[in-house]
N, C-alpha and C positions, 0 to 999 in steps of 0.2 A: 568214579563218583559213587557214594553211598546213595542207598535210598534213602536216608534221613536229609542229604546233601539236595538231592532231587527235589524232595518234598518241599524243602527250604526255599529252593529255589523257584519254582511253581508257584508256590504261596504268595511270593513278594511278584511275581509277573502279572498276577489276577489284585494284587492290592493297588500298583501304580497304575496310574491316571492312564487314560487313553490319548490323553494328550495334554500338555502344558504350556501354555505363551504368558507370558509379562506376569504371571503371578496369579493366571487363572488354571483350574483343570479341570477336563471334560470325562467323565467317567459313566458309565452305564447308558451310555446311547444305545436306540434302536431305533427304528421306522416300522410302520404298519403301510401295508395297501392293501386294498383287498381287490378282486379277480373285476376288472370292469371299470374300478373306480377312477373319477374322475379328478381326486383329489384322496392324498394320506397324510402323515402327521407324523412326529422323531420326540421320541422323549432323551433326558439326561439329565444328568445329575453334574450343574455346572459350581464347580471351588473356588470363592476368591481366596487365595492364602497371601496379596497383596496388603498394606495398610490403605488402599484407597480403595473407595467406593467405584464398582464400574454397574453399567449395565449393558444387557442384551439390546440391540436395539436395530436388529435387522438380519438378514440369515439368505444365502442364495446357494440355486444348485442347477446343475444344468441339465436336470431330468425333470423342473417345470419350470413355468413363463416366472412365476415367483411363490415366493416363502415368506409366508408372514406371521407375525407371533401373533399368538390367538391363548385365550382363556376361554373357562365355561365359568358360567354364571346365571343365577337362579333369577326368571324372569320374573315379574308381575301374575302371571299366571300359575305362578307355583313351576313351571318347566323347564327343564335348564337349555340354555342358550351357548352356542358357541360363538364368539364374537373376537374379531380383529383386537389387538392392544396397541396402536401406533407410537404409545411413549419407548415399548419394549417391558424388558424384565431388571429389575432393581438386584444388582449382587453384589450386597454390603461386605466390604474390609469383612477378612476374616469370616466370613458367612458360608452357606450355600444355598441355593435356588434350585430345586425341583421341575424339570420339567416333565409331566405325568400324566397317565388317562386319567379324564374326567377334571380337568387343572389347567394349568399353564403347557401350554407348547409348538412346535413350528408347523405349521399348515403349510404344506406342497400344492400349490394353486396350478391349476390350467399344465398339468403335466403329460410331458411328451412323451412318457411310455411310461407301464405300469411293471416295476421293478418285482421282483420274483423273490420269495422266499430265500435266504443263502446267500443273495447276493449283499454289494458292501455297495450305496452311494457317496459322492462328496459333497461336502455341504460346508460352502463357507460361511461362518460365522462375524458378526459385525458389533462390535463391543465399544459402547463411548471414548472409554481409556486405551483400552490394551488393543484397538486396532482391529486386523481381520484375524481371525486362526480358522483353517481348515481341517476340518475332522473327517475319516472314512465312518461311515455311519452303517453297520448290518441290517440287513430287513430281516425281520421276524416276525410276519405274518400270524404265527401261533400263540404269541407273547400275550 
């Protein structure tokens, strides 16, 4: 194989999805914890490439008691708030949804061991339409 063939090939391994079910794909996941904590958090970049409308609307992993979608949002006080979203995350037809620091994303609640830097969790996801998809999620701590 050439190095232009290599290249090619690399290229297209780091473009497709980290994973794909019914018309969704999950791409640029990671998880933070930090040394202590008693709770962390998993961002991603979810695709709906479906024509119907889905959403996020629940997420489990069995490295805590539970995972909840959570948003920040600017208080009364000028301060920002991090706060539970119980409807979930809205991922319209042909869209994507962000999940990001300082934004929308999954809170690791009441967790039974503080995962390490390197390492990969699982974390299944819970979507109105497309059902459950499980994704290996890397922690990156440094991120």
């Amino acid at each position: 194989m050439t190095l232009k063939s290599l290249c090619a090939v690399a290229a297209l391994s780091f473009a497709c999805p980290a994973l794909a079910h019914d018309g969704l794909a999950v791409t640029d996941a990671y998880a933070r914890f930090l040394p202590g904590a008693k709770a962390g958090a998993a961002f991603m970049l979810i695709e709906n490439h479906s024509e119907t409308d889905d959403r996020l609307i629940g997420a489990s992993s069995d490295i805590a008691a539970r995972v909840e979608t959570h948003t920040h949002k600017q208080g009364a006080d000028g301060l920002m708030q991090m706060m539970h979203v119980p409807e979930g995350f809205a991922i319209p037809a042909q869209d994507v949804h962000q999940l990001e620091r300082g934004g929308d994303h999954l809170m690791f609640m009441g967790l039974t061991r503080v995962p390490a830097s390197g390492e990969t969790i699982s974390v299944t996801l819970t979507f109105e339409q497309a059902g459950e998809m499980t994704i290996e999620v890397p922690v990156d701590n440094g991120r």
